[in-house]
VOBA-1610 file (N, C-alpha, C; in pm, whole numbers, padded with zeros to 5 digits, always signed):
BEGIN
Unk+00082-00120+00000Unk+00000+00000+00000Unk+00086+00126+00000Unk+00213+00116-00062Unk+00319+00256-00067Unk+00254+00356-00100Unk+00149+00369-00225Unk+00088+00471-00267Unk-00028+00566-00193Unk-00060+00464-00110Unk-00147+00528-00005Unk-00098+00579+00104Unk+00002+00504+00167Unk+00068+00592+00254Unk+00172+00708+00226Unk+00202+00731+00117Unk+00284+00818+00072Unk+00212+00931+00149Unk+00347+00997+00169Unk+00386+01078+00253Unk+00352+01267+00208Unk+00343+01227+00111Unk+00302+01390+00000Unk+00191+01296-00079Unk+00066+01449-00076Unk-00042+01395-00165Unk-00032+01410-00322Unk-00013+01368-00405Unk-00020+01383-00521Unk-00121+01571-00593Unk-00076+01599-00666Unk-00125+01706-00704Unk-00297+01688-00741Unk-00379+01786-00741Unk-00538+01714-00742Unk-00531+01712-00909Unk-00462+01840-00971Unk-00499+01851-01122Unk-00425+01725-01194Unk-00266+01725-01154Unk-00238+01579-01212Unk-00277+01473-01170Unk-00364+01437-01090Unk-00454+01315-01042Unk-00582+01303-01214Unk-00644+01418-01163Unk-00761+01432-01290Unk-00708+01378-01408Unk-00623+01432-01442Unk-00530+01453-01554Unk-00495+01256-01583Unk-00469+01233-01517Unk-00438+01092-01518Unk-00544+01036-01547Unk-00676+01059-01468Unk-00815+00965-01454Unk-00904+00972-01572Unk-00871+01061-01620Unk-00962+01111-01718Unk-01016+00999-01881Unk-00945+00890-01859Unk-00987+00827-01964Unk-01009+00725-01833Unk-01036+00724-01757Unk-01088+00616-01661Unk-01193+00630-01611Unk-01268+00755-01586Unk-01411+00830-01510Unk-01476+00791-01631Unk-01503+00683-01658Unk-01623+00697-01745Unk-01724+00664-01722Unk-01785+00648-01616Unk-01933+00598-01532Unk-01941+00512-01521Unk-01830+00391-01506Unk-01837+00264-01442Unk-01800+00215-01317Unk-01900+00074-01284Unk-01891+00118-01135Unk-01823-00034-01134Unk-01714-00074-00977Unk-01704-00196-00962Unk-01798-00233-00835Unk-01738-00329-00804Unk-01830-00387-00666Unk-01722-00440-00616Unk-01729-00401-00470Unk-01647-00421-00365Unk-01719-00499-00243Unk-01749-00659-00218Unk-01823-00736-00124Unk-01984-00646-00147Unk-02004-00671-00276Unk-02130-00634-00329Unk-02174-00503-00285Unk-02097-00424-00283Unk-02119-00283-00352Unk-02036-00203-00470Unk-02183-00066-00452Unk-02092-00037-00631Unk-02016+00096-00587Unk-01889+00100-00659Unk-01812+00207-00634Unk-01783+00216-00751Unk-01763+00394-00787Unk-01719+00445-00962Unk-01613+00405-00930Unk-01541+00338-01061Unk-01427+00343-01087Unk-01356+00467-01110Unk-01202+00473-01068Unk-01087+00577-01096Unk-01054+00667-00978Unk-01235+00664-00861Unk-01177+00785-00772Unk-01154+00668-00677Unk-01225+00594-00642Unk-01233+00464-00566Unk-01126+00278-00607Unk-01052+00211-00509Unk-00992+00135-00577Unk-01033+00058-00469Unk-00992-00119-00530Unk-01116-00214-00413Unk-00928-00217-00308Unk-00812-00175-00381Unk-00681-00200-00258Unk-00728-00089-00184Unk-00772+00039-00235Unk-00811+00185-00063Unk-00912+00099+00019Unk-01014+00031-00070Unk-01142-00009+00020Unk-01067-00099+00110Unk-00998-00164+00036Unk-00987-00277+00175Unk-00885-00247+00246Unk-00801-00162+00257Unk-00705-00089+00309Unk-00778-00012+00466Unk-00865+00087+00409Unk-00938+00126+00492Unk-01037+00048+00599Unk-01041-00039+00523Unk-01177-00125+00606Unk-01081-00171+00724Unk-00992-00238+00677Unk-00880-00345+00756Unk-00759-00238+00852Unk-00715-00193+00795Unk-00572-00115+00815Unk-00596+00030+00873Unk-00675+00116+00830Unk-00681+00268+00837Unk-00659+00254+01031Unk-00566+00354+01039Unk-00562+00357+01173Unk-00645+00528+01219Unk-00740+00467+01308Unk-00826+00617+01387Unk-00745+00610+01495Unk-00779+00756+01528Unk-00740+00817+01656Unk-00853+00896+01734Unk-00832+00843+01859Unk-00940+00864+01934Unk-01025+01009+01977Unk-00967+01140+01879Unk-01038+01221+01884Unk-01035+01300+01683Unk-01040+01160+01628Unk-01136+01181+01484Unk-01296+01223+01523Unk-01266+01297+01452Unk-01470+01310+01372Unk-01517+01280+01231Unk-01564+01202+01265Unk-01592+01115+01148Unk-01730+01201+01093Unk-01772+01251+00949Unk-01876+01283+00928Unk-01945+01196+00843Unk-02049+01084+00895Unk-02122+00963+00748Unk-02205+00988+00734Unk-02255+00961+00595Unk-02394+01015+00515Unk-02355+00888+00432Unk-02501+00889+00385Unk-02523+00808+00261Unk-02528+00906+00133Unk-02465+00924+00043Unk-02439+01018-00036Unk-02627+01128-00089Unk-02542+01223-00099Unk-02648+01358-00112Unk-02743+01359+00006Unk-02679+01342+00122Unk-02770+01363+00264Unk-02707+01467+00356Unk-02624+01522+00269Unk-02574+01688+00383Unk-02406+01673+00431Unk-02364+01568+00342Unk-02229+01594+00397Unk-02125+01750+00385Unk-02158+01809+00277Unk-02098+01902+00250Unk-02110+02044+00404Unk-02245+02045+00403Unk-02330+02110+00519Unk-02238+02072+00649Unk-02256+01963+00659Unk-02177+01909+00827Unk-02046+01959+00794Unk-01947+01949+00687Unk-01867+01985+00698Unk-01835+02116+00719Unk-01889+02131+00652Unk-01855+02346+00680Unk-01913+02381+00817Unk-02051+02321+00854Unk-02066+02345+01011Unk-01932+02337+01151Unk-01873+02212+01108Unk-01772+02145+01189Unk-01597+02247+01187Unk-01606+02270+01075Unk-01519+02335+01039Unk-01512+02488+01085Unk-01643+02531+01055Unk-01654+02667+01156Unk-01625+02611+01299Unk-01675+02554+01364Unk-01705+02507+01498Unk-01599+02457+01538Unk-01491+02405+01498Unk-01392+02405+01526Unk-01276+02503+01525Unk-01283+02627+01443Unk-01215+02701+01419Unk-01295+02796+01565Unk-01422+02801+01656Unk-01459+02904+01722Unk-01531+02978+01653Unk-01598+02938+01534Unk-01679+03047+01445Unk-01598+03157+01339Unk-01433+03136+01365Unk-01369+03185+01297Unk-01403+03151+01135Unk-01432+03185+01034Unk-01433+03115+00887Unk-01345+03132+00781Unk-01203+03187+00865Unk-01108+03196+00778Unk-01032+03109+00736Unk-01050+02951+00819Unk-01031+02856+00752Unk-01129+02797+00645Unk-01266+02825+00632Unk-01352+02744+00596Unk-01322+02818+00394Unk-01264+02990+00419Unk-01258+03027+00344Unk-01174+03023+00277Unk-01044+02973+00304Unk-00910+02988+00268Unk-00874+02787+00188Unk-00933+02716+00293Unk-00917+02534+00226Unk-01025+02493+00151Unk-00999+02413+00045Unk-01108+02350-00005Unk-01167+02280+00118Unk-01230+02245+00099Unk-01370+02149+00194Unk-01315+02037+00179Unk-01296+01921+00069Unk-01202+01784+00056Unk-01078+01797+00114Unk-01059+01880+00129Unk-00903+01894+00222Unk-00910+01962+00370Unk-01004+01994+00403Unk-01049+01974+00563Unk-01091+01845+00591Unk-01173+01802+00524Unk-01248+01680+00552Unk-01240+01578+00457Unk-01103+01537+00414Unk-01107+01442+00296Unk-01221+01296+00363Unk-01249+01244+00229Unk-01325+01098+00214Unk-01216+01007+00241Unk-01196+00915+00346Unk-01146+00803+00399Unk-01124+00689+00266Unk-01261+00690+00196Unk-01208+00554+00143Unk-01165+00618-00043Unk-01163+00762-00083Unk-01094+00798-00215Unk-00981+00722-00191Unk-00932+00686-00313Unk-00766+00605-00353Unk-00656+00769-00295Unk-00727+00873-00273Unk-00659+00968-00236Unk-00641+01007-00099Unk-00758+00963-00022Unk-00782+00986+00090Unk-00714+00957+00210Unk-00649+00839+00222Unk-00584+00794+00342Unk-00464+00889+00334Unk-00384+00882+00240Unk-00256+01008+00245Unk-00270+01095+00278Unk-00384+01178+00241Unk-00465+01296+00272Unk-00497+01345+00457Unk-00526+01237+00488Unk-00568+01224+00606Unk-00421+01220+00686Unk-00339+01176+00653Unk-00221+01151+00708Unk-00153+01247+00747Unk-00198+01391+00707Unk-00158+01527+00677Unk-00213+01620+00781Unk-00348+01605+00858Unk-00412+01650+00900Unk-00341+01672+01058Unk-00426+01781+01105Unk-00396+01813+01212Unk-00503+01777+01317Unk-00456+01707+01448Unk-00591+01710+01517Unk-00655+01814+01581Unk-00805+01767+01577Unk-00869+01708+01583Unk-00902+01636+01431Unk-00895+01557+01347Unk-00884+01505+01203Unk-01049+01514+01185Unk-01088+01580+01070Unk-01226+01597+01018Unk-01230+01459+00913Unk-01284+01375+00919Unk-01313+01271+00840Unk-01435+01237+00767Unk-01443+01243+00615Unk-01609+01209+00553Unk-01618+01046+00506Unk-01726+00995+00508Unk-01722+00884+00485Unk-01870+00842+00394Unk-01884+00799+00269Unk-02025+00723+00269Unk-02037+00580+00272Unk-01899+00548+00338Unk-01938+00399+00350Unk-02017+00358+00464Unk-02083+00206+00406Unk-02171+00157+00477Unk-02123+00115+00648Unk-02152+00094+00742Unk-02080+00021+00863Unk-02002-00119+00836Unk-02052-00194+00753Unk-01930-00335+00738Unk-01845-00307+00681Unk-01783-00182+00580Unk-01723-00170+00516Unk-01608-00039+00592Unk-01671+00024+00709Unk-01641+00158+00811Unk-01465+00072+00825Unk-01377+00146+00899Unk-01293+00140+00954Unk-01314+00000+01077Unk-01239-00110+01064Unk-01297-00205+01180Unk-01172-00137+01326Unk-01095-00077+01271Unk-01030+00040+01436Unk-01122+00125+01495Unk-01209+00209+01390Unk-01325+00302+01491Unk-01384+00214+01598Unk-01415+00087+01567Unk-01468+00027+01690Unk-01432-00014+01806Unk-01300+00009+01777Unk-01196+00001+01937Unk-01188+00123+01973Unk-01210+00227+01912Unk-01178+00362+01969Unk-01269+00443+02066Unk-01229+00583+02074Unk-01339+00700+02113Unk-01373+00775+02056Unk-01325+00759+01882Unk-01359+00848+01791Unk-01511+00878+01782Unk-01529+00969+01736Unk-01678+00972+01750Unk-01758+01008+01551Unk-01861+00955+01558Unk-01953+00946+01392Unk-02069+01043+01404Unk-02075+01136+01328Unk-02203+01204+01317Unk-02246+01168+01199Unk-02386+01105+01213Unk-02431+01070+01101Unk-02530+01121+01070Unk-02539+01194+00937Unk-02656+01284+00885Unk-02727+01231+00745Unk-02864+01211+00808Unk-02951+01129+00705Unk-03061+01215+00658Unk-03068+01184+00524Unk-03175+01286+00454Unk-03314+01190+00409Unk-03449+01243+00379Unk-03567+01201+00350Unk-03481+01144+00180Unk-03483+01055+00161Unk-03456+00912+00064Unk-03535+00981-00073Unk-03600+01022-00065Unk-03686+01058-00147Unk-03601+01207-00246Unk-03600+01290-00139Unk-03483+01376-00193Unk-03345+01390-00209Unk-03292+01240-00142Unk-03188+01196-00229Unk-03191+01112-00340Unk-03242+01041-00348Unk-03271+01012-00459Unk-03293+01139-00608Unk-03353+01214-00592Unk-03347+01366-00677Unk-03231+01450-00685Unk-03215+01446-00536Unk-03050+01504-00545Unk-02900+01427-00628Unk-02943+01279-00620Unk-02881+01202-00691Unk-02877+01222-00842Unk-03009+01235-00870Unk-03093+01263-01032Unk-03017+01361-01081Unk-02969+01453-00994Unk-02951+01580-01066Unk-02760+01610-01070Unk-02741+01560-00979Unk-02589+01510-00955Unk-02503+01429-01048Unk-02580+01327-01064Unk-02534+01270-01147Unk-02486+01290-01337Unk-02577+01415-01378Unk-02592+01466-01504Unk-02477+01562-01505Unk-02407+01550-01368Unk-02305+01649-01385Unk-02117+01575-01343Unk-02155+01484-01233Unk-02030+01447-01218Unk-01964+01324-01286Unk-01857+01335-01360Unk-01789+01262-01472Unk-01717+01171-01429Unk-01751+01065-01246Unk-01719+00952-01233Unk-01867+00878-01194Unk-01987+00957-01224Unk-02080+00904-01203Unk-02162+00817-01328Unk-02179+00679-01357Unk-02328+00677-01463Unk-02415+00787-01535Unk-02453+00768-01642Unk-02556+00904-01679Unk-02682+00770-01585Unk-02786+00904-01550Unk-02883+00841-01426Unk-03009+00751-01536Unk-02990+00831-01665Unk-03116+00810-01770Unk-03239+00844-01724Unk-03331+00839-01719Unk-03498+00844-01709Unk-03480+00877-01533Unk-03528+00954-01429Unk-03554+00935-01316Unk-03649+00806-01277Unk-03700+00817-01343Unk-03760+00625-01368Unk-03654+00517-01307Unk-03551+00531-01386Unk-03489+00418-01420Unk-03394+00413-01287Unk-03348+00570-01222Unk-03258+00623-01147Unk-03391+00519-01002Unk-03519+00535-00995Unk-03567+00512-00897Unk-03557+00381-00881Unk-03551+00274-00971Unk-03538+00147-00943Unk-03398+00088-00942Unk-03327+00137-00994Unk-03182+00167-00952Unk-03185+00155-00810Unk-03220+00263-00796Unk-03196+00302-00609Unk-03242+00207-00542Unk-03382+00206-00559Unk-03484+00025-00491Unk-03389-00033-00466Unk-03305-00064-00596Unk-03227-00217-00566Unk-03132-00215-00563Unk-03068-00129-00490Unk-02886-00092-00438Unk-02808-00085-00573Unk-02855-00077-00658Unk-02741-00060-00770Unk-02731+00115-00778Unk-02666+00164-00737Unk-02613+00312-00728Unk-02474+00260-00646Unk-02418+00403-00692Unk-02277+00402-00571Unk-02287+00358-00393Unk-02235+00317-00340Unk-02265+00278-00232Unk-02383+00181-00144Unk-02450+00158-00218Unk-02523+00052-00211Unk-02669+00125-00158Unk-02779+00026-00111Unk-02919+00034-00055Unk-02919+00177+00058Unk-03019+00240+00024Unk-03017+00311+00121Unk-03067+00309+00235Unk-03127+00170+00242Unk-03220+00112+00320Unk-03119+00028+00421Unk-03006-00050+00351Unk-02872-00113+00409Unk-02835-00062+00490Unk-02801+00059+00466Unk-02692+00175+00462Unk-02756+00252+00628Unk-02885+00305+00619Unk-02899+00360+00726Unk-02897+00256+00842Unk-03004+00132+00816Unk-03038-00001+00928Unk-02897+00002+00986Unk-02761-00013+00854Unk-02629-00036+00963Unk-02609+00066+01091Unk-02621+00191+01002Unk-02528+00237+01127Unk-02634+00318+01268Unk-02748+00277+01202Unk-02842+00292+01350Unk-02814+00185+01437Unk-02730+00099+01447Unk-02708-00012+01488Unk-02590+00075+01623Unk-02519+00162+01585Unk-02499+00312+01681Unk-02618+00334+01770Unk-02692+00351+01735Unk-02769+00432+01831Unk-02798+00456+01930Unk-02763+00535+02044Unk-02798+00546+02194Unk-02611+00550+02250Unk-02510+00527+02141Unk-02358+00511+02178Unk-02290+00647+02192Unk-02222+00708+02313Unk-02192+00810+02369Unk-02137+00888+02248Unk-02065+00772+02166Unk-01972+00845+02022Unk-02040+00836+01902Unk-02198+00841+01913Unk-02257+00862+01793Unk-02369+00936+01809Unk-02396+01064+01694Unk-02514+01145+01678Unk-02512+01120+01545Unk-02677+01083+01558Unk-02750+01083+01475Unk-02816+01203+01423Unk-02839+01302+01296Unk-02896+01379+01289Unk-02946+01426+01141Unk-03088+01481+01112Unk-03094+01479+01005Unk-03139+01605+00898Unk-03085+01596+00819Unk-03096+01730+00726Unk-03234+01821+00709Unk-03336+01713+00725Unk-03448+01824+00825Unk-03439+01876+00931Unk-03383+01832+01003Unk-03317+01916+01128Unk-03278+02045+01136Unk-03184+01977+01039Unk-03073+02127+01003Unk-03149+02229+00952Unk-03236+02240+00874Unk-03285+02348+00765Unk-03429+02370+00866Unk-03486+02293+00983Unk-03541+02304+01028Unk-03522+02470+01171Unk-03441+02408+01235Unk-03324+02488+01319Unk-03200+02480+01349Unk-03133+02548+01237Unk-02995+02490+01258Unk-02895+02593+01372Unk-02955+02664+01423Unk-02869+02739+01577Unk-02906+02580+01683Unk-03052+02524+01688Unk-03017+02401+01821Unk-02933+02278+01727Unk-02936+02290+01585Unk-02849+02156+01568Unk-02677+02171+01626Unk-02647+02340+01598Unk-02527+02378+01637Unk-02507+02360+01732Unk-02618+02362+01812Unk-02568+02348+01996Unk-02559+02265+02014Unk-02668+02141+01994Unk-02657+02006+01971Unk-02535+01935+01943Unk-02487+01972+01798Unk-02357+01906+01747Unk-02293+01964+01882Unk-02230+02096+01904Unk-02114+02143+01994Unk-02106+02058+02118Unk-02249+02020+02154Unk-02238+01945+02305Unk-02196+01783+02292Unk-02234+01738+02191Unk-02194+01599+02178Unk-02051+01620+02164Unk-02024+01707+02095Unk-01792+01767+02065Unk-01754+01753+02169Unk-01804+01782+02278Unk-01788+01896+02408Unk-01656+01966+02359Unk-01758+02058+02239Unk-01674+02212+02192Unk-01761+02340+02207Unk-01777+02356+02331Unk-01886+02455+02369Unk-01870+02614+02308Unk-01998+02671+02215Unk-01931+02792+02152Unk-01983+02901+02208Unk-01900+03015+02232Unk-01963+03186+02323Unk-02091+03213+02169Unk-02168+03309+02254Unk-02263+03343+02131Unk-02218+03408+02042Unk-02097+03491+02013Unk-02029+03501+01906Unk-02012+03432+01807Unk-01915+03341+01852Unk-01897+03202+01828Unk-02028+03101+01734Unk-02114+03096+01802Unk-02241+03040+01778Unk-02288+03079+01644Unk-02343+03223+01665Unk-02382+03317+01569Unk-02304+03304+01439Unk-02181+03316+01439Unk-02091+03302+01320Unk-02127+03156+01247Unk-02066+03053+01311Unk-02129+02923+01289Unk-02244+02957+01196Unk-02375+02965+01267Unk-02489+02953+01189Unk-02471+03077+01066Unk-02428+03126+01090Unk-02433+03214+00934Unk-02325+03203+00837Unk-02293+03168+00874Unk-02152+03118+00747Unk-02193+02959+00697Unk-02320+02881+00759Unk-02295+02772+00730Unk-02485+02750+00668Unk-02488+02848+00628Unk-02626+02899+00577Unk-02648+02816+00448Unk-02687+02791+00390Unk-02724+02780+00227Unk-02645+02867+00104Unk-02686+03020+00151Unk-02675+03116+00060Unk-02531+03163+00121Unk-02486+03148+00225Unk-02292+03155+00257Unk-02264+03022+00164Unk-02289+02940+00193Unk-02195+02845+00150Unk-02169+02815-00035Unk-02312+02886-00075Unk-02329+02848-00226Unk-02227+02980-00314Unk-02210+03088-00205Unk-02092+03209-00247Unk-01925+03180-00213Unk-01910+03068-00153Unk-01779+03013-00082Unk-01699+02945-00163Unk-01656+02982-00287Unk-01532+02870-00352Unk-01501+02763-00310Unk-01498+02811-00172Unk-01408+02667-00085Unk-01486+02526-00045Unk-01601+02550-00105Unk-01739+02451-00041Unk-01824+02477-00139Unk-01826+02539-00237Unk-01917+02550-00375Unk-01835+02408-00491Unk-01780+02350-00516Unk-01660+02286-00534Unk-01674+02333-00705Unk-01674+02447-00725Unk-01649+02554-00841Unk-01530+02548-00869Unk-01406+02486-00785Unk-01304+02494-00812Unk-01194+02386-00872Unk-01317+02262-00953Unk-01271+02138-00907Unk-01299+02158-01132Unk-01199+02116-01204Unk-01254+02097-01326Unk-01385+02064-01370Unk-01416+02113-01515Unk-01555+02025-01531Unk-01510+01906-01565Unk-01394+01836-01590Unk-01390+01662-01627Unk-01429+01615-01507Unk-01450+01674-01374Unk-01449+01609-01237Unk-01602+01630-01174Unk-01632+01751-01234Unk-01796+01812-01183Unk-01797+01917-01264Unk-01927+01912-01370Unk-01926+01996-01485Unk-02004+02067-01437Unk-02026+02219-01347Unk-02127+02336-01297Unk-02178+02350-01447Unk-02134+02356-01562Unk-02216+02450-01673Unk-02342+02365-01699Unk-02344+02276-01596Unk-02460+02152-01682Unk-02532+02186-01544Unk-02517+02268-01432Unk-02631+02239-01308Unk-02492+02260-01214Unk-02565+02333-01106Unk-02470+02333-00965Unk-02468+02235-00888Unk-02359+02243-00837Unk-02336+02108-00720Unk-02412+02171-00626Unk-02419+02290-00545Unk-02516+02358-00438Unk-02647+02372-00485Unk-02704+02320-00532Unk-02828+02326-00634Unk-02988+02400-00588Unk-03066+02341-00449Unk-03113+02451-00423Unk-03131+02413-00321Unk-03114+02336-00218Unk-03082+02306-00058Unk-03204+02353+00045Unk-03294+02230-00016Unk-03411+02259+00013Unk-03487+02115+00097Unk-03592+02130+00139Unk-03693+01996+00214Unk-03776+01990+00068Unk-03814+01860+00035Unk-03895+01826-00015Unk-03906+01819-00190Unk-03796+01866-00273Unk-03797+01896-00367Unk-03837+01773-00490Unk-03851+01662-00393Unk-03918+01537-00444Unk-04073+01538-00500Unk-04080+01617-00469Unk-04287+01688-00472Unk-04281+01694-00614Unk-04149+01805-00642Unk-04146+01914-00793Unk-04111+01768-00885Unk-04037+01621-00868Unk-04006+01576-00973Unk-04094+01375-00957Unk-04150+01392-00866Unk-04206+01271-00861Unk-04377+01245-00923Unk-04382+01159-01021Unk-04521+01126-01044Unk-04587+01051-00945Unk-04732+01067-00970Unk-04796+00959-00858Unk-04745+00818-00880Unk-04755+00778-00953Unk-04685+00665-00980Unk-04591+00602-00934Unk-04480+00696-00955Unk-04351+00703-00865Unk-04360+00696-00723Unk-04468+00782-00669Unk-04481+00776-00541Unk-04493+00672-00483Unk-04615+00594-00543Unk-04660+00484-00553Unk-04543+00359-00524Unk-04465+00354-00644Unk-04367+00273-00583Unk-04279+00261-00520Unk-04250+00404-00488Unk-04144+00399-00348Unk-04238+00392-00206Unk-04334+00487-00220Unk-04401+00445-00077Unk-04398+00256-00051Unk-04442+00232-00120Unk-04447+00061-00129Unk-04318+00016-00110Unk-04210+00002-00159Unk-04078-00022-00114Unk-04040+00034+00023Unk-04105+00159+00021Unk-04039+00241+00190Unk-04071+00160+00298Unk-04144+00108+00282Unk-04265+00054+00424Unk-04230-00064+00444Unk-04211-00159+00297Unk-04155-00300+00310Unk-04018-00266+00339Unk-03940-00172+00302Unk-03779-00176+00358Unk-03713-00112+00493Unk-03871-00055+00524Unk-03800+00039+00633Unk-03787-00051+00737Unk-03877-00166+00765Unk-03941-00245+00880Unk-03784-00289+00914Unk-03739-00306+01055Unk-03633-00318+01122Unk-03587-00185+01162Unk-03583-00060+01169Unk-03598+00053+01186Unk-03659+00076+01288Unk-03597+00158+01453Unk-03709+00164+01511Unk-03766+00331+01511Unk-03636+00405+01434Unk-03649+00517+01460Unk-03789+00601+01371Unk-03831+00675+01414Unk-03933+00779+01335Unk-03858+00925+01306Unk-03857+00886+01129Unk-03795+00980+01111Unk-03911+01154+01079Unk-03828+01263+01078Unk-03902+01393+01043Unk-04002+01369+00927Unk-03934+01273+00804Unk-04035+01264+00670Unk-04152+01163+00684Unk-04143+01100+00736Unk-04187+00965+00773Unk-04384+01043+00820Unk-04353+01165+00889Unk-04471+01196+00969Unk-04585+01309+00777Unk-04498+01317+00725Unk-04599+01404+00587Unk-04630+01228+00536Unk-04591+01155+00555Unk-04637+01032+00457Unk-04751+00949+00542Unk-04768+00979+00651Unk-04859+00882+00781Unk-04778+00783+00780Unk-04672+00731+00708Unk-04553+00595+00775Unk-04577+00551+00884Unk-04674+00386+00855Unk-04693+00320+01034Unk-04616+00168+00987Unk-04515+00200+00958Unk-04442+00050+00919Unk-04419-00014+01068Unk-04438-00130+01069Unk-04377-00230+01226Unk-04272-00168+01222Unk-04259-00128+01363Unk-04085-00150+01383Unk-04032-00265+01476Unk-03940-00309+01441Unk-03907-00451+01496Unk-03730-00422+01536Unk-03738-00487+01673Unk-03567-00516+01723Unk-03476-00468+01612Unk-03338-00414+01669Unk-03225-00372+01588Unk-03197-00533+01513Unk-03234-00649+01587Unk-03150-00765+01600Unk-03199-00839+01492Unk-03355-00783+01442Unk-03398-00847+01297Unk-03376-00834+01198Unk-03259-00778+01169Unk-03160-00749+01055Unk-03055-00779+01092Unk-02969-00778+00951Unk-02795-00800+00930Unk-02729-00695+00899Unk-02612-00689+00930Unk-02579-00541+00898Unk-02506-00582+00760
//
C-alpha cells in the first residue's frame, strides 16, 4: 500500500489529468457494492476497512451520499475554528475533511492536524474495523430518501465519475435495488443505527438542520464537548447557511474541473431545500417507493421527520432483525 501511505499527496490537477480516460461511469463492486471506478480502488477499500488507523479524537462525518455531507462539513469546520471562517474560506472542503475511502484519501488524512475531520459514505461493514476500538466519535446525517434520490438525479448529469442516471424512472429502481454508488439506502442507514444510543454517535438529520440549525449547532457542539460563546455560535450559523456556503469557492466545489464536476450543466449547491421530491415525482412514482419504503424500512425503530408528511406506520421490529 506505498501509494497510499505516501507521505506527500499527489497534485489534485495531475490526479484528474491521469483519470480522465478512466471516469467513465463505471462502477465496480467491492463485497457487493458499487463504487465508480478511478476515484475509488477495491486495494483503498480494503485498506481502509482493515488497516486505516483512527485516533481517538477523529470526527468522522457519514452520510449516505447527497444527505448533507458538505453542510456538516462546513458546520464542523466553523465550529472548530470558534466560528472563525477563515479557515472554511481559505481550504477546499475535501481537504479539511477528505473521504477516507478515495484512492486519495488515506494520504490525505495523514496530513491532518488534530482534531482530524473525516467524511465517509461507506456503509458500517465496510467503516474502519479500528473506529470500533476507539473513542472516535460518527455524526451521522440522514436525509428524507426521497430527496436523495433527486439530489442524486440531478448530480449525477453532472459528475464525470458518475453513470448518466437516464430516465428518473430508471434512477428510482436503480436506487430500490442498491445498484447506485454505495449501495441500498435502506442497508446503509439499518447499519449504522445499529450506533444508536452510543456516547460516540449522533445521529442527525438534514431536516433538522434546515429546520433549526442554531439548536443543531448546539446540539452538534455538546456531543464535541466544543462549547461555543454566542459570538462564536452566531458566526457558525451564518456562514454555514445555504446562501454563505453556495458564495464560498471553498465549499461551492467551483473549483474542481468540469472533467471532475461539470457546474455548466447544473450546480453542485443546487437549491438546498426539504422536499424537492414533490417538484419531480409522479404519482406513480410515489406509488412505488411508498411501497418499497414501508416494506424496507421495517427493522428501523427510529421515526424519522419525513416519515410523519407520509402517515408511515411501518412495524418496527428489534435492531437484531436485521444483518448489517
Amino acid at each position: 500500500m506505498e501509494g497510499i501511505m505516501a507521505p506527500q499527496m499527489p497534485d489534485l490537477q495531475e490526479v484528474i489529468t491521469e483519470l480522465r480516460d478512466e471516469m467513465t461511469g463505471a462502477y465496480f463492486k467491492y463485497k457487493g457494492i458499487n463504487f465508480p471506478v478511478g476515484i475509488y480502488t477495491p486495494e483503498t477499500l480494503s485498506y481502509v476497512e482493515k488497516d486505516f488507523k483512527v485516533r481517538d479524537d477523529d470526527i468522522f462525518i457519514v452520510t449516505y451520499p447527497k444527505s448533507g455531507t458538505t453542510w456538516m462539513i462546513e458546520i464542523l469546520s466553523l465550529m472548530l475554528k470558534d466560528g472563525d471562517p477563515s479557515w472554511s474560506r481559505s481550504v477546499p472542503i475535501w481537504e479539511r475533511a477528505p473521504w477516507c475511502e478515495t484512492f486519495l484519501g488515506p494520504s490525505s488524512i495523514m496530513q491532518l492536524a488534530d482534531p482530524r475531520l473525516i467524511s465517509s459514505h461507506l456503509p458500517i461493514q465496510l467503516f474502519p474495523k479500528d473506529f470500533f476500538n476507539s473513542k472516535a466519535k460518527v455524526i451521522y446525517v440522514s436525509r428524507n430518501p426521497r430527496d436523495v434520490l433527486v439530489s442524486l438525479y440531478h448530480y449525477s448529469k453532472i459528475a464525470g465519475h458518475l453513470k448518466d442516471p437516464g430516465s428518473l424512472d430508471q434512477l428510482l429502481q436503480d436506487f430500490l435495488n442498491g445498484e447506485v454508488p454505495f449501495g441500498s439506502w435502506f442497508d446503509h442507514i439499518k447499519g449504522w443505527m445499529r450506533m444508536e444510543g452510543k456516547d460516540n454517535f449522533l445521529f442527525i438529520t438534514y431536516e433538522e438542520l434546515q429546520e433549526d440549525l442554531r439548536g443543531c449547532v448546539q446540539r452538534i457542539s455538546e456531543f464535541l464537548g466544543h462549547p461555543l460563546e454566542q459570538a462564536g455560535l452566531d458566526s457558525v450559523v451564518e456562514n454555514s447557511t445555504f446562501p454563505a456556503m453556495k458564495e464560498n469557492t471553498m465549499c461551492n466545489y467551483t473549483l474542481l474541473p468540469s472533467t471532475l464536476l461539470d457546474q455548466r450543466q447544473g450546480a453542485f449547491l443546487r437549491k438546498g431545500v426539504c422536499g424537492d421530491w414533490k417538484n419531480h415525482f409522479t404519482a406513480a412514482q410515489c406509488e412505488v417507493f411508498d411501497q418499497a419504503y414501508r416494506e424496507m424500512k421495517q427493522g428501523l425503530k427510529t421515526t424519522f421527520p419525513w416519515d410523519k408528511d407520509h402517515g408511515d406506520t411501518s412495524p418496527a421490529l428489534s435492531p437484531g432483525a436485521w444483518d448489517l
